[in-house]
C-alpha positions in Angstrom: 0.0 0.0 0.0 2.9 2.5 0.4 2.9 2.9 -3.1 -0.1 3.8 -3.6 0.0 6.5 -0.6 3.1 7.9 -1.7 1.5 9.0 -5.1 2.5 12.4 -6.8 1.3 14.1 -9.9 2.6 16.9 -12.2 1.0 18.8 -14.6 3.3 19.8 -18.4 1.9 23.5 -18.5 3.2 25.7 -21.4 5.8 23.1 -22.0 7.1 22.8 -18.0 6.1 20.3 -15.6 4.8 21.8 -12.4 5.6 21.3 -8.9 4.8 17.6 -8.2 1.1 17.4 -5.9 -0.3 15.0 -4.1 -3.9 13.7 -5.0 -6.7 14.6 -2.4 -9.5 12.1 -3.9 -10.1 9.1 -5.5 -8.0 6.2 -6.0 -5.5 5.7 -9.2 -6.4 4.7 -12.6 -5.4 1.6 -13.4 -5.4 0.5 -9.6 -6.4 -3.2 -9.1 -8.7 -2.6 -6.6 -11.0 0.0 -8.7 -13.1 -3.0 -10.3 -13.8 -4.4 -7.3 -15.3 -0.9 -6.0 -17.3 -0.6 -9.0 -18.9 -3.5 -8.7 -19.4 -3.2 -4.6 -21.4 0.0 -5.9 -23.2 -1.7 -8.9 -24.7 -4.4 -6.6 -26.3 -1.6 -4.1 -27.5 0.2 -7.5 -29.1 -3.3 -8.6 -30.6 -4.1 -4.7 -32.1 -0.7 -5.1 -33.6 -1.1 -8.7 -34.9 -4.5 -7.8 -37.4 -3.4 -5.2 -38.8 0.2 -7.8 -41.7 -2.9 -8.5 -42.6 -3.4 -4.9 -43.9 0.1 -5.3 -47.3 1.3 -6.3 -46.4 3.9 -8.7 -43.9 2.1 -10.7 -44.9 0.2 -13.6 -43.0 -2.8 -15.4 -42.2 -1.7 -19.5 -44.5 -3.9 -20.8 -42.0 -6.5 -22.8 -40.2 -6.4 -20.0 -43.2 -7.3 -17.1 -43.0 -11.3 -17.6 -39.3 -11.5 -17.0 -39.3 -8.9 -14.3 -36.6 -7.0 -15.8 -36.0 -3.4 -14.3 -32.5 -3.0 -15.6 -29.4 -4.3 -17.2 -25.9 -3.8 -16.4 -22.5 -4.8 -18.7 -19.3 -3.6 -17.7 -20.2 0.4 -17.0 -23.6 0.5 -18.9 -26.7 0.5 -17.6 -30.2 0.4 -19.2 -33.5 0.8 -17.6 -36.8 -0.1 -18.3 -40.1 1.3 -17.2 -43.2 2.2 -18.8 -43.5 5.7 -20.2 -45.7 7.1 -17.8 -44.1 10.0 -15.7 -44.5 8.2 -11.8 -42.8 5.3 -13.0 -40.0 7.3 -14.9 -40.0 9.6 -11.6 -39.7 6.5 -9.6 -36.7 5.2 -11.5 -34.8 9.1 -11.6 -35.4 9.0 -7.5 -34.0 5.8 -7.1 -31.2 6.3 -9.4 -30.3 10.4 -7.8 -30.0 8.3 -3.9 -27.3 6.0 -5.5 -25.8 8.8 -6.7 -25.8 10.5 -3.5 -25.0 7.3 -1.7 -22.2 6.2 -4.3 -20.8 9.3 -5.7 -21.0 8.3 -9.4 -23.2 9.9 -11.8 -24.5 9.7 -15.6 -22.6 11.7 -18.0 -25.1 13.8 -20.0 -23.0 13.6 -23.3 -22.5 9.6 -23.5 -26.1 8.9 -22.4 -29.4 8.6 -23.9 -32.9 8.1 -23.7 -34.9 6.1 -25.5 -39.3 6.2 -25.1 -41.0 3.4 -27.2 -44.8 2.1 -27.4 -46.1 5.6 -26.4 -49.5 6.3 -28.3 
């Protein structure tokens, strides 16, 4: 662990490196234990997104009521499914906006998307 303690970075500004600084957050790119972290996280998010049915207002996306599927996560995507109602879309932003503020990680705005199908 000393190695990891004893990090430093600098900065090449205007062709110079800066003064070397240590780094107040976060753990290292590349460290081996940054996978396992994610996933920790990714579990909570799934325990979380599980139970949205258990609740009144939310409401299964109707291909996806049989098979009781809420979600899908692959390496660091996630899709959600809910009807296209506003309670159970407002049900599914809640529960995802107390992970955030549980976990610290959020959606990036310019590599998301969202898709609405079977609205009439």
């Amino acid at each position: 662990m000393e190695c990891v303690s004893t990090v430093s970075y600098s900065l090449v500004l205007n062709g110079g490196l800066t003064k070397p600084f240590q780094a107040k957050r976060g753990i290292r790119q590349g460290d081996p234990m940054s996978p396992y972290l994610f996933v920790i996280a990714m579990e909570y998010l799934q325990r979380e997104m599980n139970q949205l049915p258990a609740t009144k207002e939310f409401k299964y996306y109707p291909r996806c009521k049989k098979l009781g599927v809420t979600h899908i996560c692959f390496a660091d995507n996630l899709l959600m499914f809910c009807r296209a109602d506003i309670t159970s879309i407002t049900k599914m932003q809640e529960t995802f906006q107390r992970f955030s503020a549980v976990s610290g990680l959020q959606t990036n705005a310019n590599k998301s998307s969202i898709y609405i199908a079977g609205v009439h």
